[in-house]
N, C-alpha and C positions, 0 to 999 in steps of 0.2 A: 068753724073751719079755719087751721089755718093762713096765715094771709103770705105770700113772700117770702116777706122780712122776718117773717118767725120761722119758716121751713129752716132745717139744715139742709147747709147746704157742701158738697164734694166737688171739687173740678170747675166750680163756678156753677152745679146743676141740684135741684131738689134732691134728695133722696126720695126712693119711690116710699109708701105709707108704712108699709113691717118695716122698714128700715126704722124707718124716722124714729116709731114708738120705740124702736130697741135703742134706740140711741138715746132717748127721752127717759126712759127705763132707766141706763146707764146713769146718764148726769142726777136725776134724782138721788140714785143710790149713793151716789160720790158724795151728794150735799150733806147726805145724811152721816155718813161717816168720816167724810175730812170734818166736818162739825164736831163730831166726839171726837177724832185723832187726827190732825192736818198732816202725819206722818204719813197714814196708811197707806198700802201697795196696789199695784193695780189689782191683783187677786184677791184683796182683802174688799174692792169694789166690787170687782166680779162675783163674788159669794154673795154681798149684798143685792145685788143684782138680780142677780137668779140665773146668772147666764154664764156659758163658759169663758175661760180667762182666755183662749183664742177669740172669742166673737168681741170683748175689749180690746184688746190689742187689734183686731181689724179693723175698726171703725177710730180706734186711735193708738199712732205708732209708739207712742210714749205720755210717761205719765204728767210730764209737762206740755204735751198736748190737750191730752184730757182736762187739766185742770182749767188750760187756757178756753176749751168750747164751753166747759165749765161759765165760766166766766162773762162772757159774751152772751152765753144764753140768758143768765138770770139781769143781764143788764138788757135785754132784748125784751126781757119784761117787764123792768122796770120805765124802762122807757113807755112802753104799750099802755101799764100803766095809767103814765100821766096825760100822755097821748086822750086817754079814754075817757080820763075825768074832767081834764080844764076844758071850760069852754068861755068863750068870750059875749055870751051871751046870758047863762045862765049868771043869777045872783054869785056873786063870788065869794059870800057866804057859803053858801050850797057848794060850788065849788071847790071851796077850804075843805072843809070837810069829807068829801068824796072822795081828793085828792091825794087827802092823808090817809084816810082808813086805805086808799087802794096800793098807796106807796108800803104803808105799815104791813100790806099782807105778803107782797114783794116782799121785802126786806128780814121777814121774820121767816118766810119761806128759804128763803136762799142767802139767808145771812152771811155762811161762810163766804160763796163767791160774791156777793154784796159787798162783803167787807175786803175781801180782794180786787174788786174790781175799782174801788176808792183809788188805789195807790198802784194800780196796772200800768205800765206805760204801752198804752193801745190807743192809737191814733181813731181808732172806730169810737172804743168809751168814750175817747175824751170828748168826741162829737155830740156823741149822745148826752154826756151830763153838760154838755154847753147849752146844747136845744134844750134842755131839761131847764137850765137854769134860765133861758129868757123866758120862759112862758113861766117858771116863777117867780120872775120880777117883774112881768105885767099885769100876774094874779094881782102882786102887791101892788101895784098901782092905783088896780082897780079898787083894791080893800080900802087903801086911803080915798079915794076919790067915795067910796059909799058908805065914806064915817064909820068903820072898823077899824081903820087905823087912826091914830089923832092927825092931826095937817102938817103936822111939821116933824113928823115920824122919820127915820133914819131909814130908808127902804132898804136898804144895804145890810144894813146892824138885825132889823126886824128881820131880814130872810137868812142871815147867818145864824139867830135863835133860835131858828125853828126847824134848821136842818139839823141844830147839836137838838135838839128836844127827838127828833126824831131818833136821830142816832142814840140817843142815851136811852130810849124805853126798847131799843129792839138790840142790845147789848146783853145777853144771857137769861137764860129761863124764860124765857119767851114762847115755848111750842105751842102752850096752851093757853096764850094771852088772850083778853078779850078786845079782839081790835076795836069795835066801837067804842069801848069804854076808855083805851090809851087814845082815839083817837079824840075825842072829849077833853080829855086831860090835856093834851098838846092844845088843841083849840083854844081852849080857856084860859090855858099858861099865854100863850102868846096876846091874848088879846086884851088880857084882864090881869094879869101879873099875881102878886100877892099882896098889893097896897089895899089898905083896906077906903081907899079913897085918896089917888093920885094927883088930884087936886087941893088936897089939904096938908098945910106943913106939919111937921110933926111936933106933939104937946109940950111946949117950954119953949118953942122958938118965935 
């Protein structure tokens, strides 16, 4: 069930439940074809849709509305997301992992607006990837604290890698990734690098 902070909302008020799913309906279809053409028209939504180009245009005035609920919604999951996965309890191992694959499905889901919502100037995003960003600097905390990171790891530098490691596997061709298997890859790359032994100089030195 949704909770709130997921419902759409009008006027400051839920929408009642037909509404929501058409509207849900709606932003799906958008992802799916501003993804293939960021040009396309609201009608060229609507057809994907399945619904008439008035029932769009009712629920949104313009197509720089749309893209904006667009937008908000896939960061409304992405948020929930991480929300869902970190905990301050669980191994942070376990954690790492959970975190990624549930961010990876976000992100590869709703890439377009994903990737729109990076460079939105929305006082709400920016909130949400701030809370996003302390509970992934505490993850890392905790990683160094349970010898996953080395002691004197750069917490900063390490969670900068692994948001481009993220972002570089959910950059094109992506529909039909296997997210356990990229979320493996990202894990491993962060933690284990490509040294074949980051303790030892290299031969001749």
């Amino acid at each position: 069930m949704a909770t709130q902070q997921d419902r759409f909302l009008v006027g400051g008020k839920p929408l009642r439940a037909d509404a929501e799913r058409t509207v849900h309906t709606i932003l799906e279809a958008a992802e799916r074809v501003l993804s293939g053409d960021p040009t396309a028209t609201m009608e060229q939504i609507a057809e994907a849709a399945g619904v008439a180009r008035t029932t769009v245009h009712r629920r949104f005035a313009t197509r720089e509305a749309l893209i904006d609920a667009l937008t908000r919604w896939a960061t409304r999951q992405f948020a929930a997301a991480v929300d869902g996965a970190v905990s301050d309890t669980a191994p942070p191992l376990v954690v790492l992992y959970r975190v990624t694959a549930d961010v990876l499905r976000v992100k590869i889901g709703w890439g377009h607006a994903m990737n729109r919502a990076a460079v939105a100037a929305d006082p709400e995003i920016a909130r949400v990837h701030a809370e996003v960003l302390a509970k992934c600097d505490r993850l890392f905390h905790r990683a160094r604290a349970a010898g996953l990171l080395r002691p004197d790891a750069d917490l900063e530098w390490a969670r900068r890698c692994y948001y481009a490691l993220i972002h570089e596997v959910t950059q094109g061709g992506t529909a039909d990734a296997d997210v356990d298997a990229l979320t493996t890859l990202i894990v491993d790359t962060l933690l284990r690098g490509f040294g074949a032994d980051p303790g030892r100089p290299p031969a001749g030195l």
